[in-house]
N, C-alpha and C positions, 0 to 999 in steps of 0.2 A: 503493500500500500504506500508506499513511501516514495516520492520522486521530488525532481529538481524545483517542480513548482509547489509542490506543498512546503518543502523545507524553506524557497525565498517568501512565498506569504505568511507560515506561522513560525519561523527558524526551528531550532532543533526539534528533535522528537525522540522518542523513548523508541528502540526495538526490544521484539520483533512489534512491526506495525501488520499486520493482516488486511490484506486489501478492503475487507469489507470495513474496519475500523476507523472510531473516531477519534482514538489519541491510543499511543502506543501501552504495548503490556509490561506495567513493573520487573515482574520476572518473567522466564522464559519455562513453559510447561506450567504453570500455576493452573491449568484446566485440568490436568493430567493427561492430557494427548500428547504425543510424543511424536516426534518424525520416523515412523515407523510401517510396515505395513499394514498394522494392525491396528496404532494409536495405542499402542504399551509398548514401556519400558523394556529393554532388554537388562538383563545384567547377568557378565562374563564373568566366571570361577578364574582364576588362573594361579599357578602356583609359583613362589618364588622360584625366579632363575639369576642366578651372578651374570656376572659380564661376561661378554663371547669371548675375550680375548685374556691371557692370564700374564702379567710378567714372569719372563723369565731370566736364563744367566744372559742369554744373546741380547735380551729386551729388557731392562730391568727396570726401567721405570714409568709409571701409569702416567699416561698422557690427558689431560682433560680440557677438554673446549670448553669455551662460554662467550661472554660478551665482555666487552669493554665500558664503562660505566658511562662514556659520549657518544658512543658509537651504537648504528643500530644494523642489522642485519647486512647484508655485503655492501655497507656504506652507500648502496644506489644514490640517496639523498644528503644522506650525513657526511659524506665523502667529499659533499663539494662549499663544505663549511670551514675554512678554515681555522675559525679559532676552534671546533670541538679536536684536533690533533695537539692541543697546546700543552692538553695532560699528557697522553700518551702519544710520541709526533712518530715514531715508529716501530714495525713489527718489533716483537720483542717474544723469546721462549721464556717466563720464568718459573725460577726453581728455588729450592731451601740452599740457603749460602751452606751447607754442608754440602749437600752434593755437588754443589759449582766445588768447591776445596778439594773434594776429594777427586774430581777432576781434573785439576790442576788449571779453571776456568775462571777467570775476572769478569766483573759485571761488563758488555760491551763487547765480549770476545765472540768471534763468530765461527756456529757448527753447525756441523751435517745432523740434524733430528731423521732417524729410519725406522721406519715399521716393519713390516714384516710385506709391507706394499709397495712402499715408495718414499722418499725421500725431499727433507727439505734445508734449506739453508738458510739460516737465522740467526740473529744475536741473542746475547741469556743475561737477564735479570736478574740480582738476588731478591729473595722477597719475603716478609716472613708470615704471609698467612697464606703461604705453599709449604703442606709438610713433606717430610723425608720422603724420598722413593715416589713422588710427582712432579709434573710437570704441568702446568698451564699456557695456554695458544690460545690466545682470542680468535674469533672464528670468522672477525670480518676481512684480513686480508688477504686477497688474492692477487692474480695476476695484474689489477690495475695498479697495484703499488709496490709491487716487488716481481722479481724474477720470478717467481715460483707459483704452485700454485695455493699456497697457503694448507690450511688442516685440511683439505679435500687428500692430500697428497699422504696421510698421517692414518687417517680416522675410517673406518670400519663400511662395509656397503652391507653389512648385518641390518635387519629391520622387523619388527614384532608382526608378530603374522595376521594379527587379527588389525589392530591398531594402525598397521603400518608404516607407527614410529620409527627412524631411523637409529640407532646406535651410533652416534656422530660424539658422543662424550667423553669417552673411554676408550684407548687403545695402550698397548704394551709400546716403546719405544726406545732406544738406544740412541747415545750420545757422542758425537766425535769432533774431537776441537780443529777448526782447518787454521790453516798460516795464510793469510789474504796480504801478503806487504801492500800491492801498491794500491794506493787509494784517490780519491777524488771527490769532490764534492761539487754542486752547483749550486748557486741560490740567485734565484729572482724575483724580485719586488712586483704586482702589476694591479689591477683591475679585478676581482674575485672572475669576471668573465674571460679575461685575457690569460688568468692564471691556470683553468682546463683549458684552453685554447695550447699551451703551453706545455700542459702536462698529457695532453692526447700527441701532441708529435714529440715529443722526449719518451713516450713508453715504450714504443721497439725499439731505443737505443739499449735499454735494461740486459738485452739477449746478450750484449758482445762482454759481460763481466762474470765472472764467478759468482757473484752475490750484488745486489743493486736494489734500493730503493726509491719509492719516488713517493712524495708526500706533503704535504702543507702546513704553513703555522703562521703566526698572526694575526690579527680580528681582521678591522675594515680595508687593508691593504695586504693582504693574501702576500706568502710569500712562497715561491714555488722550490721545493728541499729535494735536490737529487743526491743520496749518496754511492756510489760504487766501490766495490773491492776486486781485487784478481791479483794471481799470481805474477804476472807480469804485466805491462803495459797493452794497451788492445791499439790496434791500429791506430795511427795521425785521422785519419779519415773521421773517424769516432769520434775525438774529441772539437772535430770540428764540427762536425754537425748535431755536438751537445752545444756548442758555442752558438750557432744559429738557431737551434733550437728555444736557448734560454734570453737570445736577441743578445748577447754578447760578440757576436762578429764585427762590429765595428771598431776595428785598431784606431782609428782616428779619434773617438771618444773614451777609449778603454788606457786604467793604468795597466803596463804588463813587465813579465817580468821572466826570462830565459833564462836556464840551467842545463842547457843540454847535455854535459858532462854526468850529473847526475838524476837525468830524467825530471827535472821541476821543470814547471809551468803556470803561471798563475794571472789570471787579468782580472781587474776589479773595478766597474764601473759607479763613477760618483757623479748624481746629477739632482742640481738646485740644491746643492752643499749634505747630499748626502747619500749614502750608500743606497743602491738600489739592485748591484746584481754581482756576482763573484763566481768565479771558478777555478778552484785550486785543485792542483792535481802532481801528484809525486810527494808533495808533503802537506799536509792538512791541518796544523797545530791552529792555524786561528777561527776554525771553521767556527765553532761556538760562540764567541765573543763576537765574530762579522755578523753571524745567524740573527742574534738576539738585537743588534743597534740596528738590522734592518726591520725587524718585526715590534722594534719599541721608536722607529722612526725619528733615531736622533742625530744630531750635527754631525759629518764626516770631518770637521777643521778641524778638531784636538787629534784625529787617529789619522792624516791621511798619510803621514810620513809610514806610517806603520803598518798599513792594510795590506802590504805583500811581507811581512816580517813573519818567520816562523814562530812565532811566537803563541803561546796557546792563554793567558792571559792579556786582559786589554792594557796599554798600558794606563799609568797613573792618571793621564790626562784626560781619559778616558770618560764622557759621564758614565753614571753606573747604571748597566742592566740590572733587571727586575728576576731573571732564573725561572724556572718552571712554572704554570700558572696551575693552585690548586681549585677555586672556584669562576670555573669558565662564565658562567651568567653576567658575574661581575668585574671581571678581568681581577683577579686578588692572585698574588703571587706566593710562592714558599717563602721569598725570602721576606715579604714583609708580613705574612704569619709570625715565622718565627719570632721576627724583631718585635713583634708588639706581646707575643708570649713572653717575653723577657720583662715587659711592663705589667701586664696583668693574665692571670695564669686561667683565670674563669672562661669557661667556653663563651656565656654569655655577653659577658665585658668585651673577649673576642670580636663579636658578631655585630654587638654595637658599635666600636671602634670600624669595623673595615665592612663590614654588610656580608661578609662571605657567609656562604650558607643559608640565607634568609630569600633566596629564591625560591627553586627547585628542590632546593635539600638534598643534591645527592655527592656533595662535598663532604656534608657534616662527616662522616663516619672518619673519614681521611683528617680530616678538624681534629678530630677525637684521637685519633690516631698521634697527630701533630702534638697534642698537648699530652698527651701519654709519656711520650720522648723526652718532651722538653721538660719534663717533671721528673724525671729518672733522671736524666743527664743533671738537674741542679740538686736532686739529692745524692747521686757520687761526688759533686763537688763540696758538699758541705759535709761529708765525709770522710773528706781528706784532712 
């Protein structure tokens, strides 16, 4: 019963609406007729069954998909927002910083994750509400932001027979640290429209690396985040057409900067006094500090002697970036969490100081999280 015209003259409506109806049904079955052939209920016995798939010594630890707390289903939509990448800006495997140890694995180092199917290549998180012997793989990245094809590549084609729920949660999986030296990075500032314009002709560049991401971050001025790894160098050809891709081909407007001795390369475009596009490639130490002054849109004068220097902090002159953001609704950052937990330790005081959390709400726990830390951290110090 429900269409375009009824919803614009009386707006929303309760479902299910039934054609012959004058205003929708509170609950759904409250008659007791059921979508059935008969108009009853069925209800299935079924008896516990564990998971199809068991670790073993080849596979030894549980794999589990989920979601990301910005992100919704294969990003379709949410994909082309870039401040929701500003929590989490790329794929990420996380695990219990014990098993990262006892692998001999640092946060950021990149592995070959294998099932018993197929294989993928990914960086590892430590994280501590992943226990021992799991693993976590958010489930929205696929091919349009990385090489690969994401948990499709991982996760099980098992499915309930009656239901025919998928088994997409749970799979056994094994872990293996690769050696990626040379690296690369690209970043460009544009348009939220020009920034998929951007990232639709930079995605078949991802094929020529061992591992490649491609990804977004900053609110109203999108910035487009390419990172690469590979054993060695990939063809001249390549990083030319990442250069034109990311509209950095113009030597004439572009700072740059040649090493051919040792494989560097770096140009870094500044316009109306400030950063707006960079491509480093052989050595990457300032990727982070370039990242964050293009997505916090600050002056390039204090940094331009410095924007090709290996260098992996900004220097002194530097204004200061803001770090990670933990409540996206509000643009609120970790570091200025933390700083204002230093003044007042109440969640509430928090919330009222900075507003985080007081949207959505799906910060708070991460909040909660925040002042947990910073509550332990000043009880070892008054312990000393």
């Amino acid at each position: 019963g429900l269409s375009y015209a009824l919803l614009d003259c009386a707006g929303p409506q309760q479902w299910p609406y039934p054609a012959d109806a004058r205003e929708g049904r509170s609950r759904l079955y409250a008659d007791g007729v059921f979508a059935t052939a008969n108009g009853r209920a069925r209800f299935i016995v079924t008896a516990h069954r564990g998971v199809a798939e068991q670790p073993d010594s080849r596979h030894p630890l549980r794999l589990v998909t989920g979601r990301l707390r910005d992100q919704w289903h294969s990003m379709t939509r949410t994909g082309a927002v870039a401040r929701l990448f500003n929590h989490v800006e790329e794929p990420l495997l996380y695990m219990h910083a014990g098993d990262l140890a006892r692998r001999g694995l640092n946060a950021g180092d990149i592995v070959k994750a294998k099932s018993r199917r197929g294989e993928l290549k990914i960086k590892v998180a430590a994280s501590d509400e992943i226990r021992e012997g799991q693993a976590f793989l958010p489930m929205h990245w696929g091919d349009r932001y990385m090489n690969g094809a994401g948990s499709n590549a991982l996760t099980l084609s098992t499915f309930d027979s009656i239901s025919k729920q998928p088994e997409l949660k749970h799979a056994a999986i094994a872990i293996e640290k690769l050696d990626l030296p040379w690296q690369l990075v690209g970043l460009r500032v544009s348009d939220p429209a020009a920034a998929l314009e951007i990232m639709q002709e930079a995605q078949p560049l991802l094929e020529h690396f061992d591992y490649a991401t491609l990804t977004l971050s900053g609110r109203e001025s999108p910035v487009v985040v390419l990172q690469a790894y590979s054993t060695e160098a990939p063809a001249n050809q390549v990083i030319v057409s990442i250069d034109r891709a990311l509209a950095l081909d113009d030597e004439s407007r572009s700072l740059i900067y040649l090493d051919g001795r040792r494989g560097i390369s770096k140009r870094v475009l500044v316009e109306n006094g400030r950063l707006t596009g960079a491509r480093l490639t052989g050595e990457t130490a300032a990727r982070g500090w370039l990242k964050d002054m293009m997505v916090d849109g600050l002056s390039a004068d204090a940094v331009r002697s410095w924007v090709l220097a290996p260098v992996a902090r900004p220097p002194a002159s530097a204004p200061p970036t803001r770090g990670r953001i933990v409540c996206t609704c509000l643009d609120v950052s970790e570091f200025e969490i933390v700083s204002v937990l230093s003044e007042c330790s109440e969640l509430a005081a928090l919330q009222a100081r900075l507003k985080c959390g007081t949207e959505c709400g799906s910060c708070v726990p991460e909040l909660k999280r925040l002042r947990a830390q910073h509550a332990q951290a000043e009880l070892k110090r008054a312990n000393r």
